[in-house]
Steps between C-alpha positions, in 0.01 A plus 500: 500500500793252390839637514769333308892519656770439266839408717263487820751226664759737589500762828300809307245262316425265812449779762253652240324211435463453926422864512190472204365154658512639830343855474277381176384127597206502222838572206619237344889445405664346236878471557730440208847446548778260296664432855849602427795586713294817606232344611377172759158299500558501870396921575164397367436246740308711739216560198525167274190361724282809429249431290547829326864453433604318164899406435545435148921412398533670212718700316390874364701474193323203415203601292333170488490476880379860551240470254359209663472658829358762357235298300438334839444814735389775210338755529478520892877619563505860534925596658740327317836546758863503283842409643796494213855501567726817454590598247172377278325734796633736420463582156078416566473768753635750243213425262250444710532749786377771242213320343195351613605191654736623764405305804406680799775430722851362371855393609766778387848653575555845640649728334558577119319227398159586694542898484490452115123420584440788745598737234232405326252481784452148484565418885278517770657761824464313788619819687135627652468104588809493726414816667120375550616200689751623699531121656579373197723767410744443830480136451794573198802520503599806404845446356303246234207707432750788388556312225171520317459873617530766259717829561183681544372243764299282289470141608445296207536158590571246824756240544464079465841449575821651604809448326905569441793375362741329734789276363449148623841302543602126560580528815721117411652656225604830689670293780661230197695810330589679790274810425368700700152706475629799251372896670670692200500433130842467497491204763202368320725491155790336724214229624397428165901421392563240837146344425583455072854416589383187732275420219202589595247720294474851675105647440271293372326685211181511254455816285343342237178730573743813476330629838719327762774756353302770613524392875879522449503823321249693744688408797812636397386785315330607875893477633655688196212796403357722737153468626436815329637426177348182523150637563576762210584199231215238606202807471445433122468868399848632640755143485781519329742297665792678405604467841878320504384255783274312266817407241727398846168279610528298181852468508484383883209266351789405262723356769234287676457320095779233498384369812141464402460115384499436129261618253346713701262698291357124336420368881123590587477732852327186725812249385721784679373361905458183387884496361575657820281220703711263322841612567579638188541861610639612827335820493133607351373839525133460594158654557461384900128347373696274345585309862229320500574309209813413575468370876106489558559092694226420251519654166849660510727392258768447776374526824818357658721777304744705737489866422498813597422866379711783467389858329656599144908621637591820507582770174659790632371774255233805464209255581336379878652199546225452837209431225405150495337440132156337496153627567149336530274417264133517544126603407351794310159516415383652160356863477236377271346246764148504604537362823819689689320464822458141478873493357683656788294300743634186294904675533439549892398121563771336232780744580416494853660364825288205474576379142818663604619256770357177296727598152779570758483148641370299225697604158798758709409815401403810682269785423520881585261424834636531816580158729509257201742264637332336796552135451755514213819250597710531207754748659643592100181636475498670841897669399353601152205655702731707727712596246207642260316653828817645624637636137589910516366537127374243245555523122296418214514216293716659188280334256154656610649819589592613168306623209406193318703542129807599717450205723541266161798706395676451843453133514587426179818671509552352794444147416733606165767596782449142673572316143817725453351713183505806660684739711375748830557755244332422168200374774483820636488690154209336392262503858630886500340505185164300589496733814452793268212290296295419778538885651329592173254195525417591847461887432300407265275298685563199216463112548800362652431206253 
């Protein structure tokens, strides 16, 4: 059998590629990968002497190239393995997750976005798998595993990689305007004043994507709605966010938008570190897998960058201001498989210890599996660990805990309040109004698209 990887020089594609060549020596493998920030020649230096290993540079959207490989290898390649980046991902696994191509076993986000699929069946319980394998089961940490568990104690998926949002700060720039590291919003406001007034650019920013809003919005929403109202508004079938917490978010969001760098909404979300690597933001509120690619002594944008990390300051309101925003994001495997034994085995071994301990030390990010973090020196990755490990209650990401239409509305408006064309109020009026859409939608058991 000949296997062909697409993106297989990056973490994922290269420990698959070890894992098929070592546990299937007659397979053959055909790597594909354009080589870009995302991925380095050098993982695949453990195979490139195998005779049944083939590196071909190449990109995927290049049709020429593609169909040459394939002219060359046709018809013995049997798994075709995808990687794409977000938002592109995305909108795939919404088509194909219902039809007949859904791969067996694919990367998604917990919450809204992969319970739309267990509505309809569509994803494999790993729940009798956990309990059969009880080693397996203990190995996991528990406050990540929650996560992809259901209310009624279905486990429908198992984390790659932990992950929250801290603010990273210049620790220079801190020092150069006299601030110091903000606990409330109020002192965070004050920060943002000393840092524009000595002319320096506040919080670095990219919301081109609409998303990164979302981070911003979620976290305060947690600090000025209820848990319970919360949980009430993101269930599809009873939200109505009517709640006044959600209007005073936005307008606290407000406040924080004259300190964001110019032009925001037209700066893509991966400029926003690499402003901040730069100097050109003081402050950058960021996912902590992000680390890595700022100080990693090797690929990092600026490993000699002094910062620090400090969680999003306090909102004194109806909310829990103790919930640290961010969750993992891992595997499911598809209800329509033929192989779910084979497919678990193949989640045990890559989202194990093992693998577990290798991502931790190679690329700087940990999965749900206990002791991860032998070897690991970076200590911004060690304080990001503690923090996430030591977190009372973590939040969703906003953007894939909402009903997918209402999602669109929020961001939009949200993006509209960035530019200045719109007001907490008239936002509020029209998600109110999506909210009551996508009740009907989701009553109704309707696509979300």
């Amino acid at each position: 059998m000949t296997i062909i990887v697409t993106g297989g020089a990056g973490f994922i594609g290269s420990n698959f590629i070890f894992h098929i060549l070592k546990e299937y020596p007659d397979y053959r493998i055909v790597c594909l990968d354009k080589l870009t920030y995302a991925g380095n020649l050098s993982t695949l230096a453990p195979v490139m002497d195998n005779p049944n290993f083939r590196f071909v540079k190449a990109d995927i959207c290049d049709r020429e190239a593609v169909n040459k490989l394939f002219e060359e290898e046709h018809p013995d390649i049997d798994i075709v393995v995808e990687s794409a980046q977000n938002d592109p991902y995305k909108e795939k696994l919404k088509v194909v997750v219902g039809g007949d191509d859904c791969p067996d076993i694919f990367f998604s986000w917990c919450g809204e976005f992969t319970e739309r699929f267990i509505r309809e069946d569509l994803i494999l319980d790993l729940t009798p798998y956990l309990e059969a394998d009880q080693e397996w089961k203990d190995s996991l940490m528990e406050s990540q595993m929650v996560n992809y568990t259901l209310d009624d104690g279905m486990v429908y998926g198992i984390p790659f990689r932990l992950d929250a949002k801290l603010f990273f700060y210049n620790i220079d720039q801190f020092e150069e305007a006299g601030v110091e590291v903000p606990t409330t919003f109020d002192e965070l406001i004050e920060a943002c004043k000393k840092l524009q007034d000595a002319g320096l650019t506040p919080i670095a920013y990219g919301n081109q994507e609409k998303w990164p809003a979302s981070h911003y919005i979620g976290t305060i929403n947690q600090m000025t709605v209820s848990d319970e109202v919360r949980a009430k508004d993101y269930t599809p079938t009873t939200g109505e966010f009517t709640d006044p917490g959600y209007q005073e978010a936005l307008e606290y969001y407000e406040q924080l938008i004259p300190y964001f760098n110019e032009n925001s909404n037209g700066i893509a979300a991966d400029m926003a570190p690499t402003n901040f690597c730069m100097g050109n933001g003081a402050m950058y509120y960021a996912e902590v897998i992000e680390i890595p690619y700022i100080n990693n002594p090797d690929t990092g944008i600026n490993p000699d960058l002094n910062f620090g990390m400090f969680k999003f300051p306090e909102i004194e309101g109806a909310g829990n201001p103790n919930i640290l925003t961010g969750v993992p994001e891992g595997f499911v495997v598809s209800s329509k498989t033929e192989y779910p034994d084979e497919c678990v085995e193949f989640l045990k071994w890559f989202l194990g210890k093992d693998v577990g301990t290798e991502q931790a030390q190679t690329i700087g990010w940990f999965n749900a599996s206990k002791g991860t973090t032998e070897g690991v020196e970076n200590q911004s990755l060690l304080d990001a660990y503690d923090v996430i490990t030591s977190a009372e209650k973590m939040g969703p990401w906003f953007d894939n805990a909402l009903y997918s239409t209402l999602c669109d509305e929020y961001l939009t408006d949200v993006s509209d309040l960035t530019n200045g064309d719109t007001t907490p109020e008239e936002a509020m009026t029209k998600i109110q109004a999506k909210a009551k859409e996508a009740q009907k939608l989701a009553a109704s058991g309707d696509s979300e698209e």
